[in-house]
C-alpha beads as a LAMMPS data file, in Angstrom:
LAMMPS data file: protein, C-alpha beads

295 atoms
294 bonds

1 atom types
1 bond types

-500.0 500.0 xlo xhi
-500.0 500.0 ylo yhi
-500.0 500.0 zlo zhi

Masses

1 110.0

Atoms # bond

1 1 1 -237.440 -11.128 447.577
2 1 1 -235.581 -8.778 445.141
3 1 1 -233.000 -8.340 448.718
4 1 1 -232.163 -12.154 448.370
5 1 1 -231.907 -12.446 444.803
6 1 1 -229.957 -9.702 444.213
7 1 1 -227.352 -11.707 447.163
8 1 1 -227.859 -14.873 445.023
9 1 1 -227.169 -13.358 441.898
10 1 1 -224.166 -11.464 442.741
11 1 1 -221.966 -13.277 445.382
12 1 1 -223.830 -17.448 444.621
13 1 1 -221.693 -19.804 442.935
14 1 1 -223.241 -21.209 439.559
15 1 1 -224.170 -19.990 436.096
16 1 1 -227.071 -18.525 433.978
17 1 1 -229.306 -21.013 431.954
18 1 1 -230.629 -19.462 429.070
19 1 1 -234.164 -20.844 427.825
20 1 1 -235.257 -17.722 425.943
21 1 1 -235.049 -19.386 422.084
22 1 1 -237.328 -17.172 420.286
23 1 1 -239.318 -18.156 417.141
24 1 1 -236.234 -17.784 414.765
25 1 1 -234.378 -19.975 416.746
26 1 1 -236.993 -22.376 418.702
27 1 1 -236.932 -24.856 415.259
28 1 1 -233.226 -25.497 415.546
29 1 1 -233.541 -26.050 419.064
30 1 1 -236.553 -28.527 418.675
31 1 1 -234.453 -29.950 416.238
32 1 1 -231.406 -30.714 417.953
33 1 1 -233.878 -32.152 420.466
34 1 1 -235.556 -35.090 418.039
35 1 1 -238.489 -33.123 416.846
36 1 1 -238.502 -32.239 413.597
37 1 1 -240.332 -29.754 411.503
38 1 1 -243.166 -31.519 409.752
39 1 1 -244.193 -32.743 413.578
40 1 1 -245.955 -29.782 414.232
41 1 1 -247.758 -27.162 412.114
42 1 1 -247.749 -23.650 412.962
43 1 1 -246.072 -21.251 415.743
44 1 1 -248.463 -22.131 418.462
45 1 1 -247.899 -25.884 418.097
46 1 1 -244.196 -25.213 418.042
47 1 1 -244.675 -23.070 421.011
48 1 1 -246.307 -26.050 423.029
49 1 1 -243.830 -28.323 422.032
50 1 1 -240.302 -26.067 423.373
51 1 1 -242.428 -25.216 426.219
52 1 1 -242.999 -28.853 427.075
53 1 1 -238.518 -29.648 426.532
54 1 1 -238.469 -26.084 429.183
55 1 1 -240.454 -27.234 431.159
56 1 1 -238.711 -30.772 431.314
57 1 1 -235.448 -29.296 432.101
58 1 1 -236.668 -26.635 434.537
59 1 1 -238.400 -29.690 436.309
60 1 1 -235.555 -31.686 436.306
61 1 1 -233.768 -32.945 439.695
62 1 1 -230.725 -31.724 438.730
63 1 1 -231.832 -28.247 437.752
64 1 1 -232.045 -26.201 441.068
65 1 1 -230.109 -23.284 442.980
66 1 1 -227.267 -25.449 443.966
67 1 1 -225.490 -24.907 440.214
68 1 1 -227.726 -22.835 438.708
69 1 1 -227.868 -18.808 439.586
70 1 1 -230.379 -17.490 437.278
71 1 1 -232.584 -18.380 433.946
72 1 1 -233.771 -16.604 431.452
73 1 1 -237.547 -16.876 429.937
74 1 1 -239.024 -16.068 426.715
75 1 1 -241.768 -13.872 426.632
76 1 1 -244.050 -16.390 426.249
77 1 1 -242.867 -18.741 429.104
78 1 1 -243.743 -15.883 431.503
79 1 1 -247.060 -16.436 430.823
80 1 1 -247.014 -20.151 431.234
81 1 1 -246.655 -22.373 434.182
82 1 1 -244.078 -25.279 435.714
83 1 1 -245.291 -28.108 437.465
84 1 1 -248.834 -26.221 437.934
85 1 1 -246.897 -22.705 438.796
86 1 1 -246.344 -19.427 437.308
87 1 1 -242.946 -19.989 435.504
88 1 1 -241.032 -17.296 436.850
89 1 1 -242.610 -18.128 440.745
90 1 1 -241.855 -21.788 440.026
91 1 1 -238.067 -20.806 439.590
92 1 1 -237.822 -18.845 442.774
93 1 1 -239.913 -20.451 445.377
94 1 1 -239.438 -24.078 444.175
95 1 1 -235.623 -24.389 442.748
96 1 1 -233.913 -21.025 443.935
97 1 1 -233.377 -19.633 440.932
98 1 1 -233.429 -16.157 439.726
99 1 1 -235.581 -15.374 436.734
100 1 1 -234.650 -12.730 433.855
101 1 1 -236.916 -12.389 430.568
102 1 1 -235.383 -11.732 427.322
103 1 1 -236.979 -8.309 426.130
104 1 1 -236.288 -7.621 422.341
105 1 1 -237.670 -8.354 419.421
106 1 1 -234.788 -9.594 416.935
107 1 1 -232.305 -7.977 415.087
108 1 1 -232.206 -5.288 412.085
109 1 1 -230.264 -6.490 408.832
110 1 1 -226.367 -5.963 409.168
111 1 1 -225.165 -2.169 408.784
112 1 1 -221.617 -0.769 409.908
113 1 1 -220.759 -4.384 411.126
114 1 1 -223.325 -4.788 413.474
115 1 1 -226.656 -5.590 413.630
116 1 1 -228.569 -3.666 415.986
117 1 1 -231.864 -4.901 417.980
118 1 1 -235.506 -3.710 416.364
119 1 1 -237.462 -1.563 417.768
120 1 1 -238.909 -2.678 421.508
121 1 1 -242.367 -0.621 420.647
122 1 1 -243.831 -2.537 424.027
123 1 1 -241.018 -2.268 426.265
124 1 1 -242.514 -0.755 428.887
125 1 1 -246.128 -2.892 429.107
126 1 1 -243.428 -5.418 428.776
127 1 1 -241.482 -4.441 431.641
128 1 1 -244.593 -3.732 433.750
129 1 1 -245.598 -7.665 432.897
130 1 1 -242.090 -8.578 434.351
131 1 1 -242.277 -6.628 437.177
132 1 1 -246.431 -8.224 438.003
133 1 1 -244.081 -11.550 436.753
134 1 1 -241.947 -11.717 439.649
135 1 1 -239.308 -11.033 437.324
136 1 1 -235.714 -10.190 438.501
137 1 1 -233.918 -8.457 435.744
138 1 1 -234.241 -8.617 431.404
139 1 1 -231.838 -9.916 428.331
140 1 1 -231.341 -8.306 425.028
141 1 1 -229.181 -8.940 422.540
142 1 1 -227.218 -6.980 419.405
143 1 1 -224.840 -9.005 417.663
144 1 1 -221.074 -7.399 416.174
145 1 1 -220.110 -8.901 412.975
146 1 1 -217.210 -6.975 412.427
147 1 1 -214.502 -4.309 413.623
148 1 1 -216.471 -1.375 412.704
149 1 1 -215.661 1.305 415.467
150 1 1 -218.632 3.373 414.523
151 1 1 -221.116 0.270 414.176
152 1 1 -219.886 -1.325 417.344
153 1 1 -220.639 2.439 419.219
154 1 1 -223.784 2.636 418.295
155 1 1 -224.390 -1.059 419.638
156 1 1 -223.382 -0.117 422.827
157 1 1 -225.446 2.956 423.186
158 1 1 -228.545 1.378 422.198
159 1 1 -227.477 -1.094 424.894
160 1 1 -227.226 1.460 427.720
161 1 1 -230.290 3.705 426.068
162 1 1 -233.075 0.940 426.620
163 1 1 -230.731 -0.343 429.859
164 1 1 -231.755 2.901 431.170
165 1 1 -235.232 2.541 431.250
166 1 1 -234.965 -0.902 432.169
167 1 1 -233.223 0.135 435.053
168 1 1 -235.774 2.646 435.508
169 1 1 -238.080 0.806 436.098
170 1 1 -237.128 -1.609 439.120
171 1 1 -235.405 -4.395 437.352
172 1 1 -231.967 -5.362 436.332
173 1 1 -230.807 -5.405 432.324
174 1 1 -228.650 -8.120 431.048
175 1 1 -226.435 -5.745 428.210
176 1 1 -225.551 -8.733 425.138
177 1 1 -223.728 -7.246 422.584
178 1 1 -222.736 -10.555 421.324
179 1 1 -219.363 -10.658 419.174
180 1 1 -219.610 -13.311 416.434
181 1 1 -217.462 -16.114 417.152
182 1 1 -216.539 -16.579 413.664
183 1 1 -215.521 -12.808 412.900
184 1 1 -212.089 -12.528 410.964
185 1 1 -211.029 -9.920 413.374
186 1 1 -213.142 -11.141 416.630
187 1 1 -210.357 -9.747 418.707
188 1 1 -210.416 -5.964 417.691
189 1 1 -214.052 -6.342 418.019
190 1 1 -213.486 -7.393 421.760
191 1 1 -211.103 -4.488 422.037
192 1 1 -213.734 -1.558 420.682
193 1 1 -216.146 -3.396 422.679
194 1 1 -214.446 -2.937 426.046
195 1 1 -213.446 0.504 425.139
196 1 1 -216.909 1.564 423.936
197 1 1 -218.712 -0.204 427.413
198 1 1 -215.874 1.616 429.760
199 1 1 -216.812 4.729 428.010
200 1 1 -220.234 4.686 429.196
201 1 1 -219.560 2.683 432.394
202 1 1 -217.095 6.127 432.793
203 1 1 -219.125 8.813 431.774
204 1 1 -222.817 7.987 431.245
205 1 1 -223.648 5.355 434.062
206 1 1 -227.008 3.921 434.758
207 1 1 -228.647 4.336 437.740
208 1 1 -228.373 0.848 439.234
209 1 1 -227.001 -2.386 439.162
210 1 1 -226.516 -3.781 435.488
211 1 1 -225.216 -7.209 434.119
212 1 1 -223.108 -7.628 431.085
213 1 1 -223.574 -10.697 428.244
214 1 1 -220.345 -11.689 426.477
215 1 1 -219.039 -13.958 424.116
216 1 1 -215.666 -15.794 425.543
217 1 1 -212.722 -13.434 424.749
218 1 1 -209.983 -14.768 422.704
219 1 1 -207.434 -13.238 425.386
220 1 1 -207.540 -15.003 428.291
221 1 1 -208.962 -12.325 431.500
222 1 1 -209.766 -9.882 428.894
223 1 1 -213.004 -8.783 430.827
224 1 1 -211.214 -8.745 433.939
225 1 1 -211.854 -5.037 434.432
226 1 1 -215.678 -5.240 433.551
227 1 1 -216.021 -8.300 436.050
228 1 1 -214.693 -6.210 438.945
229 1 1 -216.508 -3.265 438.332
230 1 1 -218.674 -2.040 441.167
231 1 1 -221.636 -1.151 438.866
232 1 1 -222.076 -4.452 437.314
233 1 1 -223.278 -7.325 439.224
234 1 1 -222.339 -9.795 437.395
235 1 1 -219.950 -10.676 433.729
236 1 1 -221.877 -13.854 431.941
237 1 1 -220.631 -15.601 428.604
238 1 1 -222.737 -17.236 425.880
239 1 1 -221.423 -20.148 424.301
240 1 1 -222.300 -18.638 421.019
241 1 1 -222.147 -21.711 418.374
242 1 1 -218.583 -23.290 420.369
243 1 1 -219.812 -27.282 421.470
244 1 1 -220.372 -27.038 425.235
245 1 1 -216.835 -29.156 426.320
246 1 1 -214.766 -25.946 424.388
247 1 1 -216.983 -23.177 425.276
248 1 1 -216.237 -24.701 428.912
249 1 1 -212.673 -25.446 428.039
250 1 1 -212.699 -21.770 427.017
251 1 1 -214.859 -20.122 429.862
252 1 1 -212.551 -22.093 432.552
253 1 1 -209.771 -19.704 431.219
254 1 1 -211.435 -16.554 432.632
255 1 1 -211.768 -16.414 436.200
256 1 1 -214.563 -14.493 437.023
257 1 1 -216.530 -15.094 434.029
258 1 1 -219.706 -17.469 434.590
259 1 1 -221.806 -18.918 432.183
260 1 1 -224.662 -18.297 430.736
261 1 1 -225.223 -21.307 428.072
262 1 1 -228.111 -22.079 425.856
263 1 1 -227.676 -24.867 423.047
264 1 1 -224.585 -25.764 424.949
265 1 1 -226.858 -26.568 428.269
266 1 1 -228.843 -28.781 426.472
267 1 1 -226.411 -30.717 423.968
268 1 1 -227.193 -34.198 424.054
269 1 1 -231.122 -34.124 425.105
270 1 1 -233.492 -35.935 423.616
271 1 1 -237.225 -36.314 423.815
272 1 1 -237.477 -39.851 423.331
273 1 1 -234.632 -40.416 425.888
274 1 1 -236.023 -42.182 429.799
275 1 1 -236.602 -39.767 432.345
276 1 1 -233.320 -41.321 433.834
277 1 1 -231.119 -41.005 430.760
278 1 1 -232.574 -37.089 430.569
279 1 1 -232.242 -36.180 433.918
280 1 1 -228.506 -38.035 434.010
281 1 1 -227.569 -36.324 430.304
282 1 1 -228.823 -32.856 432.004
283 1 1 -226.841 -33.390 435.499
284 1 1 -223.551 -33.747 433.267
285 1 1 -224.174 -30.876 431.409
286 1 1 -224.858 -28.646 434.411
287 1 1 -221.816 -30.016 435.903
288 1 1 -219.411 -29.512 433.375
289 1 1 -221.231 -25.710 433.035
290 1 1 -220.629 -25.153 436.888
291 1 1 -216.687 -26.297 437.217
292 1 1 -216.031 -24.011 434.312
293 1 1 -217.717 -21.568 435.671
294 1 1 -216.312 -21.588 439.434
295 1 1 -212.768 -22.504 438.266

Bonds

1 1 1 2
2 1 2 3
3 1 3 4
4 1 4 5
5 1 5 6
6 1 6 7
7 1 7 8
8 1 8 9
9 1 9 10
10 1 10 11
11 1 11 12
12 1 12 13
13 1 13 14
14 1 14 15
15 1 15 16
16 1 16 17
17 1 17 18
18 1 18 19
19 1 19 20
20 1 20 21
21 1 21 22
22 1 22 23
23 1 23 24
24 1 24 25
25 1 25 26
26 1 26 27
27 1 27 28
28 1 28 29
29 1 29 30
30 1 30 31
31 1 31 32
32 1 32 33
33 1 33 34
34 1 34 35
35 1 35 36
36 1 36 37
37 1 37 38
38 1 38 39
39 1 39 40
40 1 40 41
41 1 41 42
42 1 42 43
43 1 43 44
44 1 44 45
45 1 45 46
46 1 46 47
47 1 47 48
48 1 48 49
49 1 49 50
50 1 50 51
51 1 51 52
52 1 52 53
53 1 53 54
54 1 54 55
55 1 55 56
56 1 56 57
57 1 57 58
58 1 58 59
59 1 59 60
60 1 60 61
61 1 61 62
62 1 62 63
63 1 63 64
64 1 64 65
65 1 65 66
66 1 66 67
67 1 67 68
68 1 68 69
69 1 69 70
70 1 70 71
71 1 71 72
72 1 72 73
73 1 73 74
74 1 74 75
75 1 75 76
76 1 76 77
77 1 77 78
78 1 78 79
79 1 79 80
80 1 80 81
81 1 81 82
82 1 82 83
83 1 83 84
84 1 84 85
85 1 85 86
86 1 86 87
87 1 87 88
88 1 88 89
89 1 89 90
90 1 90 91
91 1 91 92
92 1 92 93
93 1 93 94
94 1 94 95
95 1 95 96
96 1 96 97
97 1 97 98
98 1 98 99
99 1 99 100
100 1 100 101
101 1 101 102
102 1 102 103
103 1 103 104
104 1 104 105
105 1 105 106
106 1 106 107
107 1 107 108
108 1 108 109
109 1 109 110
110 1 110 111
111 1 111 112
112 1 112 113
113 1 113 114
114 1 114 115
115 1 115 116
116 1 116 117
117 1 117 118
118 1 118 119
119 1 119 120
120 1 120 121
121 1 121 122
122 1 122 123
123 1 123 124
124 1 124 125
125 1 125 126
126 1 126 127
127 1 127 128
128 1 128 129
129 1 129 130
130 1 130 131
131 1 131 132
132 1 132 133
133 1 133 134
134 1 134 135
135 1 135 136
136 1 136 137
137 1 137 138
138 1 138 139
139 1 139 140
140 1 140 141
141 1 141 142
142 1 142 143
143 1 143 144
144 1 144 145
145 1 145 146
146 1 146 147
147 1 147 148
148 1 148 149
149 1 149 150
150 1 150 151
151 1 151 152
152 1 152 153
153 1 153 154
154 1 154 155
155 1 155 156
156 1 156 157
157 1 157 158
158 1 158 159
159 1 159 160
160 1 160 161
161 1 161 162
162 1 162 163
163 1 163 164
164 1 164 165
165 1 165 166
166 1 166 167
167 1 167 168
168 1 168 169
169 1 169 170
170 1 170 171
171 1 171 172
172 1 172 173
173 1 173 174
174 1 174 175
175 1 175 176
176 1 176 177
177 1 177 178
178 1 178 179
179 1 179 180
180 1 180 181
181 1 181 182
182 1 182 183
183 1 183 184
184 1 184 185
185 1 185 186
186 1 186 187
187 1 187 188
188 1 188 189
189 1 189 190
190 1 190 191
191 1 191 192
192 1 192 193
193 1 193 194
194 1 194 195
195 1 195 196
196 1 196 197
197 1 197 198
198 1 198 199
199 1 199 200
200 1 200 201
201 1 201 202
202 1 202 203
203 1 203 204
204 1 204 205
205 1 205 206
206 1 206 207
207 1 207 208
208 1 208 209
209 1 209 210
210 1 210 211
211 1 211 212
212 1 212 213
213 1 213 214
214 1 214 215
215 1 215 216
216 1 216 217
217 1 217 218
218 1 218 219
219 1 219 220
220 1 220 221
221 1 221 222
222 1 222 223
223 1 223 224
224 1 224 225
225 1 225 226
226 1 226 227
227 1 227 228
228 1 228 229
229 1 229 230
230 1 230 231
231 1 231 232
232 1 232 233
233 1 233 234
234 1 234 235
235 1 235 236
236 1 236 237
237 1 237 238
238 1 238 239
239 1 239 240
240 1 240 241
241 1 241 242
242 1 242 243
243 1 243 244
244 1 244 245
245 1 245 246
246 1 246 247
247 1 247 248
248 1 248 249
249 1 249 250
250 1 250 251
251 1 251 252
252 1 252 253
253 1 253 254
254 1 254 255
255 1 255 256
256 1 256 257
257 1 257 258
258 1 258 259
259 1 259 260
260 1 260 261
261 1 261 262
262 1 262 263
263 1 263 264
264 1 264 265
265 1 265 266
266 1 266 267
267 1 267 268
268 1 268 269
269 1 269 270
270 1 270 271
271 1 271 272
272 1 272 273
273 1 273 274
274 1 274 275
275 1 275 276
276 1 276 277
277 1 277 278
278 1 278 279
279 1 279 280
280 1 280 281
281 1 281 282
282 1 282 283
283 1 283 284
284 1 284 285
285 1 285 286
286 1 286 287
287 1 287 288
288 1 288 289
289 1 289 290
290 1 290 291
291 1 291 292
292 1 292 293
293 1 293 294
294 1 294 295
């Protein structure tokens, strides 16, 4: 199985649906769907409820293999089933899509223009539950707020330090250091970025295959060189606050460059809408996600 995915993943024609809201950001999703907070009471309701709109899109006619390379769970969804499945099972052997699990645990307050990722204190009984998931490969994410040379290094080599051991142990780590869209000088960040990740890529490589998570560059190709290097599978963008039609408009720029979209995928869903008028508002979005992504 990993044999085939690892084909899918790196030579299939699609994108990277991202379904791994965590609890900071599950209530804006809900939200945005037509459930608002004083519907449910508690995490574990609000759990059940994003579950139920994942599971509703994951189900969905229009979500399957032929658009879609890859998704990635929460930590909670792993444990869960789809249509009567194992999630990350129900991906594979019923819609042909690879599964990933986002691994860490939030961010740390902003310092040197970045904020780094908490501690992972369960990584590895987390990475042994991905592995007994029938999971493919893991997500984490740091976010760069700023042009701090220093803040942005130290990103990157707590993205390669836990990559390591994620690598380590059988499975394939998504790398997000996710550049703030709105950052006054998003550009220079891009440019430390790709120096800092070439550094490493140069003289401190992992031990297998690893995939990089972006936000859009503001130079057309920038990631060009990180797309076409033979360590790294694959180069995936996150729509990072853009609406989907210019984070598209945007993504179509970079050749090479694939998606992976989360509020942008489901813009436009609703859970009082027909199962028709979901499933034909989800095949649009996919759509759009796939031509900008295979352009």
């Amino acid at each position: 199985m990993l044999a085939s995915q690892m084909e899918h993943m790196a030579n299939g024609r699609g994108f990277v649906a991202a379904l791994d809201q965590s609890g900071g950001s599950t209530p804006k999703a809900l939200q945005r769907y037509g459930i608002d907070p004083d519907a449910y009471t508690g995490d574990d309701e609000m759990f059940d409820l994003v579950h139920a709109m994942r599971e509703r899109i994951v189900t969905s006619p229009s979500f399957t293999g032929a658009h879609i390379l890859g998704a990635i769970l929460f930590e909670k969804t792993l444990a869960r089933t789809f249509a009567g499945m194992p999630a990350a099972d129900y991906l594979w052997e019923t819609k042909h899509i690879v599964p990933f699990l986002k691994v860490d645990r939030g961010l740390r307050d902003p310092a040197q223009g970045v904020r780094l990722m908490k501690q992972i204190d369960t990584l590895d009984a987390l990475l042994d539950r991905a592995r007994t998931g029938h999971v493919f490969g893991t997500k984490m994410r740091s976010l760069i707020l700023s042009a701090d040379r220093e803040g942005i290094a130290a990103a990157v080599d707590q993205q390669f330090e836990l990559g390591r051991r994620i690598v380590n142990a059988d499975l394939v780590p998504i790398l997000e250091p996710e550049i703030d869209i709105k950052a006054a000088d998003k550009g220079e960040c891009e440019r430390i970025l790709l120096d800092e990740i070439g550094r490493h890529l140069l003289s401190d490589p992992l031990d297998g295959p690893i995939m990089l998570k972006l936000s859009i560059p503001e130079v057309d190709g920038f990631y060009t060189p990180l797309i076409e290097h033979p360590e790294i599978i694959r180069v995936v963008a996150l729509s990072g606050g853009y609406t989907r039609d210019e984070a598209n408009e945007r993504l179509a720029r970079n050749p090479g460059l694939i998606a992976s979209f989360s509020r942008a995928l489901t813009e436009g869903l609703r859970v009082d809408m027909t199962p028709e008028e979901f499933d034909a508002t989800l095949d649009q979005s996919i759509r759009s996600i796939y031509a900008a992504s295979t352009t």
